[in-house]
Phi, psi and omega in degrees: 000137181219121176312345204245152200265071193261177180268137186306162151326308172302324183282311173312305170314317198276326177291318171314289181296333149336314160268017205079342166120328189249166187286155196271340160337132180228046172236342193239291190078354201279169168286143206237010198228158175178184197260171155236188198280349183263125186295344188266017199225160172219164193273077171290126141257021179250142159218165202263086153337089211263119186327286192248132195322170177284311172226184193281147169099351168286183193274126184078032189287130176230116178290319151290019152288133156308164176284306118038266237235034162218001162240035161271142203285352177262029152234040199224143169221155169265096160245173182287148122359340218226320175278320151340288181288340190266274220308336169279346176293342200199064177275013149298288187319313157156162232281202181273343176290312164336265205317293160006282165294320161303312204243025160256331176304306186317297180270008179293305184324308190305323194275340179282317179333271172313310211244003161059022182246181186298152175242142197276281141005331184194011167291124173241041208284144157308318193284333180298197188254156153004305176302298176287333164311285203288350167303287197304308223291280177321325188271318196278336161299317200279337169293317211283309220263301177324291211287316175316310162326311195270314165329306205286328185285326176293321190287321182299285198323303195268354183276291274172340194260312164319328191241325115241160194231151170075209158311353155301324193304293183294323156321296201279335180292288189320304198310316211215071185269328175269356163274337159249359198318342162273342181287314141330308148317291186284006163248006188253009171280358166322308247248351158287330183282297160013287159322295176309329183300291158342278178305357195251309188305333168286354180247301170292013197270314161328322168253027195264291194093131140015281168335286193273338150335291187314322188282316178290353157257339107014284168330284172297336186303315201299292175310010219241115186212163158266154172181147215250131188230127166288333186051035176226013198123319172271346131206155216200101174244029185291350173285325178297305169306302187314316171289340163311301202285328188287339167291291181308300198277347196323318187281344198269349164266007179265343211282298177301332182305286209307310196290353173290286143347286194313331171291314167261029144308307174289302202296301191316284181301357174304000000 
């Protein structure tokens, strides 16, 4: 009997055209479709992927989906084989908002691609205005930043939300520090995307506008937490805060991306 909620053929075709054909990782990109050696026949190394697992005990398995909505094609990416096996290999590293993100980035390209217009992502033309310059500049730090936010919450969420609180939180990182230390590390590169946020808003904030000036600074306000160090070692509870803060605020930073987003959409298309 098989348990798992895979995507039709027909669904599996339609995530391929959708990118063109290429993996959706947009760290890889490679082209998965090609000819064999037999002329009547071609080649895949792509597969359609499923964003939140197919049956339960898979990677990123979400118990509220219907069976439905989990061989629908809005839970489906187009990867490489290669990419395919690493997101299921490290579904902390990532996760579904991650994922997402791939495959809205993925099929956007295809469509300025085919329809022959500028991507807002990756255009680099010189000649554009200021303006359009500081739209890209701003999305993509805030996706850079964003995406690490959302990974911390998550390591909190399937980690840590269940099993401890508080001082127990820190207890258990000092205990066993080399079971998250990578994992740690890569979230504490916030505080560099951060920066980067920072220095662009300060260089674009006239040609930006107000508006979107506010929200991201909303946004950075949110990340804003205190926390107690002896600083030779012997305690330290900035992981207990930090996750303090990312548990509490996740939703009101999911809240400000989108209105942002939405703003430099508006400004871009102007």
């Amino acid at each position: 009997m098989n348990d798992r909620d895979d995507f039709t053929q027909q669904t599996k075709n339609i995530l391929c055209k959708r990118v063109g054909g290429k993996c959706s990782n947009p760290n890889c990109m490679r082209e998965t479709q090609g000819p064999h050696s037999d002329m009547h026949k071609g080649i895949s190394i792509g597969q359609a992927a499923h964003i939140t697992a197919a049956s339960q005990g898979g990677p990123r398995y979400d118990p509220d989906l219907t069976s439905e909505q989990r061989k629908d094609i809005s839970n489906g990416i187009w990867l490489c084989e290669s990419c395919a096996k690493m997101i299921d290999n490290d579904e902390k590293l990532y996760p579904v908002e991650l994922l997402k993100t791939w495959k809205y980035m993925a099929e956007y390209n295809q469509r300025c691609i085919i329809n022959q217009t500028d991507n807002l992502l990756k255009t680099e033309n010189k000649s554009e205005s200021r303006k359009n310059i500081a739209c890209r500049e701003i999305k993509k730090a805030l996706e850079n930043l964003h995406v690490i936010l959302q990974y911390a919450y998550e390591l909190w969420s399937h980690n840590f939300k269940e099993s401890f609180d508080g001082y127990d939180l820190a207890d258990e990182i000092d205990s066993h520090w080399n079971l998250y230390e990578d994992n740690l590390k890569y979230i504490y590169s916030y505080h560099d995307k951060q920066l980067i946020l920072y220095n662009i808003i300060a260089e674009y904030s006239l040609d930006l506008g107000a508006e979107v000036c506010d929200e991201v600074d909303k946004y950075l306000r949110l990340l804003n937490f205190s926390f107690q160090s002896d600083n030779w070692g012997g305690y330290d509870n900035y992981w207990q805060c930090f996750f303090d803060m990312i548990s509490t605020n996740i939703d009101s930073l999911n809240t400000h991306k989108k209105n942002i987003d939405n703003f430099l959409h508006k400004i871009y298309t102007a």
